[in-house]
C-alpha positions as CSV (number, residue, x, y, z in Angstrom):
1,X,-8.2,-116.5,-3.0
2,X,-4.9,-116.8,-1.5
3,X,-4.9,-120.2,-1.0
4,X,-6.3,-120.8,-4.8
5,X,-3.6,-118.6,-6.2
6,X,-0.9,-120.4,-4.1
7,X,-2.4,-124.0,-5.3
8,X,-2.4,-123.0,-8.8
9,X,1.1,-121.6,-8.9
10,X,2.2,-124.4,-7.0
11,X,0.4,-126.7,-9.7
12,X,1.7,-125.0,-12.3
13,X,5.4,-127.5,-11.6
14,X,3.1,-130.5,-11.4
15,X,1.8,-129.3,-14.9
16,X,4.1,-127.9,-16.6
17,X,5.5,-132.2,-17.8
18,X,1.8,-132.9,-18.4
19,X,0.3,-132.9,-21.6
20,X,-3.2,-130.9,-21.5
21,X,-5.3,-134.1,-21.8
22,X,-3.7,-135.9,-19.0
23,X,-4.0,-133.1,-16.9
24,X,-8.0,-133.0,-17.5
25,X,-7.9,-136.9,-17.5
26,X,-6.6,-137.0,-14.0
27,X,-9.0,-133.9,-12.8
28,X,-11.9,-136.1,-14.5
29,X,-11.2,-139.1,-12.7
30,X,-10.6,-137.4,-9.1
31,X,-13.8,-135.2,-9.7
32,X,-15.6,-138.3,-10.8
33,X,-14.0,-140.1,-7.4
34,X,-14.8,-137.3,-4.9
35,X,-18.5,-136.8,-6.9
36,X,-19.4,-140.7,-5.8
37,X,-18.5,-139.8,-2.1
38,X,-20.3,-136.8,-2.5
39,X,-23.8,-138.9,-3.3
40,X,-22.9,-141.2,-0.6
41,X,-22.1,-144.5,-2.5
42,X,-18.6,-144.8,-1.2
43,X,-17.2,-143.2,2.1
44,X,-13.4,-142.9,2.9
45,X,-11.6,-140.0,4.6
46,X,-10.1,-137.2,3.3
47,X,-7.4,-135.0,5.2
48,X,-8.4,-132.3,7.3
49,X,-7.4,-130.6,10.3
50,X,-10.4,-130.7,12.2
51,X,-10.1,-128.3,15.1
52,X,-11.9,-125.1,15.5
53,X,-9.8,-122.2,15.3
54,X,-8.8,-121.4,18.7
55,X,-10.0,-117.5,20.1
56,X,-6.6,-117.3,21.4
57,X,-6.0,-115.8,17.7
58,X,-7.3,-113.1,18.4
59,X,-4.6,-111.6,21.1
60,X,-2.9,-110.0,17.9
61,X,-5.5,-107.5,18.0
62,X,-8.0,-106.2,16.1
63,X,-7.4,-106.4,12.7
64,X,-4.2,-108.9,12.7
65,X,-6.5,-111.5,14.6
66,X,-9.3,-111.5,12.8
67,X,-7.2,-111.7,9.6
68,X,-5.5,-114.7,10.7
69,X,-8.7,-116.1,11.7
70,X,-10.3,-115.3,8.0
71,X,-7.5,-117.1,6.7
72,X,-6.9,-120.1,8.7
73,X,-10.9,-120.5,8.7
74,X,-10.8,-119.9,4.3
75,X,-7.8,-121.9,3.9
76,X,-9.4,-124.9,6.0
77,X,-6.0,-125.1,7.6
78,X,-8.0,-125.3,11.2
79,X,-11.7,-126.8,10.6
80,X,-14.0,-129.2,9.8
81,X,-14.3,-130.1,5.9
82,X,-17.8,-131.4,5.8
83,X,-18.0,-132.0,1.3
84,X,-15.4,-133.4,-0.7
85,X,-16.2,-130.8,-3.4
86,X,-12.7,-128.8,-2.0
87,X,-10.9,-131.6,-2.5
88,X,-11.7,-131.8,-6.1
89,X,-11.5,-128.3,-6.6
90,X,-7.7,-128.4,-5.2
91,X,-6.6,-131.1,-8.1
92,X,-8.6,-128.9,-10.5
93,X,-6.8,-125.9,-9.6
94,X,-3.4,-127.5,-9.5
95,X,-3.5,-129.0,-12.9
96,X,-5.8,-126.8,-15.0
97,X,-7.0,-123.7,-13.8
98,X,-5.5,-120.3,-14.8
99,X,-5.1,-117.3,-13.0
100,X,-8.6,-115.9,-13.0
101,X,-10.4,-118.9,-12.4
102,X,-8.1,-119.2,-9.3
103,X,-9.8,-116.0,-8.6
104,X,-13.4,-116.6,-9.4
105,X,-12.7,-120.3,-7.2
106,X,-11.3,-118.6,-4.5
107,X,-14.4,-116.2,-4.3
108,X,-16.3,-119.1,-5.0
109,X,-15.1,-121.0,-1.7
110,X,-15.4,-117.9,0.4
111,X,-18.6,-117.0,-0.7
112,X,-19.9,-120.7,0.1
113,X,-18.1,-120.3,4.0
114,X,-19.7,-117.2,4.4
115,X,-23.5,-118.5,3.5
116,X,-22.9,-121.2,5.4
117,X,-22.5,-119.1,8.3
118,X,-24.9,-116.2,7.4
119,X,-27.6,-118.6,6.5
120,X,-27.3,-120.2,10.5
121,X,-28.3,-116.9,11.5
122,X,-32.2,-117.2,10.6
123,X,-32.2,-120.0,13.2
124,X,-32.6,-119.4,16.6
125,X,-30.8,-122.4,18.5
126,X,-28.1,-124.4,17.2
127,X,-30.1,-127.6,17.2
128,X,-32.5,-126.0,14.9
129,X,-29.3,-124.9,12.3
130,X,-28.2,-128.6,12.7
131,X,-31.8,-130.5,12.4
132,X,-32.3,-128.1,9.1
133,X,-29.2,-129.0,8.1
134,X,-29.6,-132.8,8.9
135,X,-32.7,-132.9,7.2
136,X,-31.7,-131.0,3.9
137,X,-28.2,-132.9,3.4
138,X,-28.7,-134.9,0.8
139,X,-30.6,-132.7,-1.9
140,X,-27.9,-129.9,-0.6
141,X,-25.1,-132.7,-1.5
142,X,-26.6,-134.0,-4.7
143,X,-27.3,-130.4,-5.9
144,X,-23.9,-128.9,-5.1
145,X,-21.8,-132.0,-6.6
146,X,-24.2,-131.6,-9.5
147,X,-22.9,-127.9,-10.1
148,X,-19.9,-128.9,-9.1
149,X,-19.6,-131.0,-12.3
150,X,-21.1,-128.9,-14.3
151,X,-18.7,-125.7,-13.3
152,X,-15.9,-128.8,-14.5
153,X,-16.9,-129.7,-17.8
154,X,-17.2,-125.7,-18.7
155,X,-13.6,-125.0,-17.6
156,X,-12.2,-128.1,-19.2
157,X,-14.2,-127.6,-22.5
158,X,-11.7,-124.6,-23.6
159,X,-8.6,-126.7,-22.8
160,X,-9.8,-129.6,-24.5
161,X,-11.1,-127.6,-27.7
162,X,-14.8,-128.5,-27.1
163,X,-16.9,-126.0,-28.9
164,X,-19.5,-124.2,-27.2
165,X,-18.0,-124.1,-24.1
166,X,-15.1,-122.9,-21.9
167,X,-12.9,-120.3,-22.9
């Protein structure tokens, strides 16, 4: 939630110049860029800082280390970004979202880190997480970049004065 908030305050410079329509134009056409990546039809990379965080994070003791690992993990300042869907969401935050869907995205991207790593814990080895994962990955990719783009045209209906949805 941090980071969300601190995108979309950040974002709010980038959009202040921006009409409302330009704004959704360019989240359209990013969303639409990162959703053909998504279903594997183009592949380029996308920043990330792919390291694990390190456990020497946790000599700050116990509650400032495992803060600072929450948050470098959430932020995705120290790990591996396996979707593009974040990198979407970061453009849609930055240019249209207001403060509570900042929120709601923020629990929203937790929520997805921590399932990941909850749902592992049915599996006994890591090679069984990983072939599970291996052999879901493209319904899991088609499914979440179909909600994805769904959750997008909801929250830029009420900017754009389509009736019947958004806010």
């Amino acid at each position: 939630m941090i980071s969300a908030l601190g995108i979309m305050l950040v974002g709010s410079l980038l959009r202040w110049p921006l009409p409302v329509p330009v704004a959704a134009g360019l989240v359209i056409a990013w969303t639409a860029v990162i959703l053909v990546r998504e279903l594997g039809l183009v592949s380029f990379a996308l920043p990330q800082n792919a390291r694990l965080v390190p456990e020497t994070v946790f000599r700050h003791g116990p509650v400032l280390g495992p803060m600072q690992f929450g948050i470098e993990m959430g932020t995705g300042m120290r790990t591996f970004v396996t979707s593009g869907l974040p990198y979407a969401l970061l453009v849609a935050l930055a240019l249209v979202a207001d403060p509570w869907q900042a929120l709601l995205a923020g629990l929203g991207f937790g929520a997805g880190r921590a399932l990941m790593t909850l749902s592992s814990l049915g599996y006994g080895a890591d090679a069984e997480w990983d072939d599970a994962w291996v052999a879901h990955q493209r319904a899991l990719h088609v499914a979440l970049a179909a909600l994805y783009a769904l959750a997008t045209v909801v929250v830029l209906a009420g900017p754009l004065g389509i009736p019947g949805l958004g806010g």
